[in-house]
C-alpha positions as CSV (number, residue, x, y, z in Angstrom):
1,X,-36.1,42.4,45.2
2,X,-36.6,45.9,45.7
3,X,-40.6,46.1,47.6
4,X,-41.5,48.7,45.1
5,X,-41.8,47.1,42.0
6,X,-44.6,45.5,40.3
7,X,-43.3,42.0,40.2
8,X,-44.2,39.4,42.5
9,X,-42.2,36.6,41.2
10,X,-39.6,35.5,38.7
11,X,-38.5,32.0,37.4
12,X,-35.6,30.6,38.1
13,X,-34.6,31.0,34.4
14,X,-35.5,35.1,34.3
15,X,-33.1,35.3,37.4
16,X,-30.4,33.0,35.7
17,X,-30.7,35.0,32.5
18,X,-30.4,38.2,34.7
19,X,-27.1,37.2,36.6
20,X,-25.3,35.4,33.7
21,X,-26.0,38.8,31.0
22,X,-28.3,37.1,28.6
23,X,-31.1,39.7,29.9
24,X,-30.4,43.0,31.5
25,X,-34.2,43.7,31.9
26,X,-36.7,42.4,34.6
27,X,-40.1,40.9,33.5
28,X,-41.5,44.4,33.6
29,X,-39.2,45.9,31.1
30,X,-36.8,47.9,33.6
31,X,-33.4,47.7,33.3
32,X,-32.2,45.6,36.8
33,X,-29.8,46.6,39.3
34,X,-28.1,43.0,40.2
35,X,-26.3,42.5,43.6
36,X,-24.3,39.4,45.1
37,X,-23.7,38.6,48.3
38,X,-20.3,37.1,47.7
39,X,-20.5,34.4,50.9
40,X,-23.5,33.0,49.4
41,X,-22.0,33.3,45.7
42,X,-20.8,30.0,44.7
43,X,-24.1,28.0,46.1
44,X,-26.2,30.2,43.9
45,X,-23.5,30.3,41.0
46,X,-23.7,25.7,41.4
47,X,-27.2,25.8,42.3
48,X,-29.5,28.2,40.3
49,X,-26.5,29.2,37.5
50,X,-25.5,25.3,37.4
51,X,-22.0,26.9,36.4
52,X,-18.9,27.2,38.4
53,X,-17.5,30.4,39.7
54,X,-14.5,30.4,37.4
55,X,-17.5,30.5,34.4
56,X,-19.4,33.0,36.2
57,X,-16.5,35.2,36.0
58,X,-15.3,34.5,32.4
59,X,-18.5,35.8,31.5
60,X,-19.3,38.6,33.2
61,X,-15.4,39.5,31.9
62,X,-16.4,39.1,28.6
63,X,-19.2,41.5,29.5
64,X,-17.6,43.8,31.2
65,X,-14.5,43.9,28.6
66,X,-17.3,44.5,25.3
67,X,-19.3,47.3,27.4
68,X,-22.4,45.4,27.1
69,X,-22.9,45.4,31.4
70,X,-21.5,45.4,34.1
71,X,-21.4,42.8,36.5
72,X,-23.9,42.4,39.8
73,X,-22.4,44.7,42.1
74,X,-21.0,42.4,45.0
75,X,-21.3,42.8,48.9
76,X,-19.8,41.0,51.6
77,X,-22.8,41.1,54.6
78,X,-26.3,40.7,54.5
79,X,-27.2,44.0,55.5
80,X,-24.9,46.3,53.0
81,X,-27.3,44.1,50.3
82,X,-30.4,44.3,51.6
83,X,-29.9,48.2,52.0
84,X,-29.0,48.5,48.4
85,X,-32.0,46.2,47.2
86,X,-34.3,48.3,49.7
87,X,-33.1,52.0,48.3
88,X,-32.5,50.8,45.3
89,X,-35.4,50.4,42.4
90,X,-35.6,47.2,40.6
91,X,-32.8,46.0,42.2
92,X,-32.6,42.0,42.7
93,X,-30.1,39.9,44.5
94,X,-29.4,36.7,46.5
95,X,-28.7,36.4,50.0
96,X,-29.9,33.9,52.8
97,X,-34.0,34.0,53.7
98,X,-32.8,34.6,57.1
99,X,-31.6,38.4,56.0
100,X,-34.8,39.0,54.6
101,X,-37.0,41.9,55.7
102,X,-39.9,44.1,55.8
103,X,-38.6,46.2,53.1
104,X,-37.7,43.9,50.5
105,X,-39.4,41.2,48.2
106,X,-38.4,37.6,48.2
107,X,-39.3,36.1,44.6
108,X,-38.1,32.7,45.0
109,X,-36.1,30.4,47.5
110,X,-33.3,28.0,46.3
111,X,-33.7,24.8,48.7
112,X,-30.3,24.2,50.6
């Protein structure tokens, strides 16, 4: 999470409402900027989602297709999302802890 914003931590149900489009808006009201790190994307689709990636992406096509939001935007290395999360305000994603730095938040840790 972007280390600018007011929130120190999220469920796992706020984040799973955030990246399946039940919520576009983090826990302090802001609209959130979603990335995925498409490596890591179908452990946290089967772990925190508990959907496959074929659901994931009927969904966020029915999203996209009504205009109601777009999908997270997706990267393919740990740096190119922790550079948009860092520069980016109330932006949230998922990558490994291992990425993590200075300059962003971790608000919760999915167990491998």
């Amino acid at each position: 999470m972007n280390i600018n914003t007011d929130i120190q931590s999220m469920t796992h149900d706020q984040i799973r409402d955030l990246f399946t489009g039940k919520s576009r808006r983090m826990p302090n009201g802001k609209r959130a900027a979603l990335a995925s790190f498409n490596p890591e994307a179908s452990f946290f689709n089967q772990r925190l989602l508990q959907m496959t990636d074929a659901d994931v992406a009927a969904v966020w096509s029915r999203l996209r297709f009504s205009g109601r939001t777009p999908p997270p935007r997706a990267f393919d290395t740990p740096q190119q999302v922790v550079n948009f999360v860092a520069r980016t305000p109330n932006a949230l994603a998922y990558l490994p802890a291992s990425a993590a730095r200075a300059d962003v938040r971790v608000i919760s840790n999915l167990p491998r």
